[in-house]
C-alpha positions, 0 to 999 in steps of 0.5 A: 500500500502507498499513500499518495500525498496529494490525498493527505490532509490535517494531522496525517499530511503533518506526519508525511512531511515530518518523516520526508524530513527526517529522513532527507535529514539523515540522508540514508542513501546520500541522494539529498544534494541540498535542492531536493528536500521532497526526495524522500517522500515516493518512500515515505508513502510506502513506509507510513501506512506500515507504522500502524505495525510498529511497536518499537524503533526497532521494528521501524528500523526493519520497516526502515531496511525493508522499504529502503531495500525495496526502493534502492536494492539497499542492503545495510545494516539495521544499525544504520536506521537506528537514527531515523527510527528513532526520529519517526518513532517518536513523531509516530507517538505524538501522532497518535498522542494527537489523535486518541 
């Protein structure tokens, strides 16, 4: 499943960014060049729908390796995700913190 972002609207819309820059902030695959700060956001789609799952950084660093692998044929260790799922761990807990 892939959540498109031109259908995303208020709270969820919010999390789609906060992860697109989490990600281009940490810069994973070296693809962010410094102009192209939505280069995640095609990987993000696919990843979100998947937290629903999670329940622990650690399975968002196998999320993370999954999806990584899939969009780039990565094949890194899941040390090298800690970063970023520890970021999308904690903005997936204030998201649902917001919604119940």
């Amino acid at each position: 499943m892939r959540i498109e972002k031109s259908t995303l609207t208020g709270k969820y819309k919010k999390l789609y960014f906060c992860v697109s820059r989490i990600l281009y902030d940490n810069d994973i695959e070296g693809i962010n060049f410094g102009v192209n700060d939505d280069e995640y956001e095609p990987e993000v789609g696919t990843i979100l729908p998947r937290l629903h799952d999670a329940s622990s950084v650690e399975d968002i660093q196998l999320i993370l390796s999954e999806e990584f692998n899939h969009w780039f044929g990565s094949n890194r260790e899941l040390d090298e995700y800690y970063d970023s799922a520890k970021e999308i761990w904690a903005a997936w807990l204030s998201y649902k913190s917001g919604i119940s």
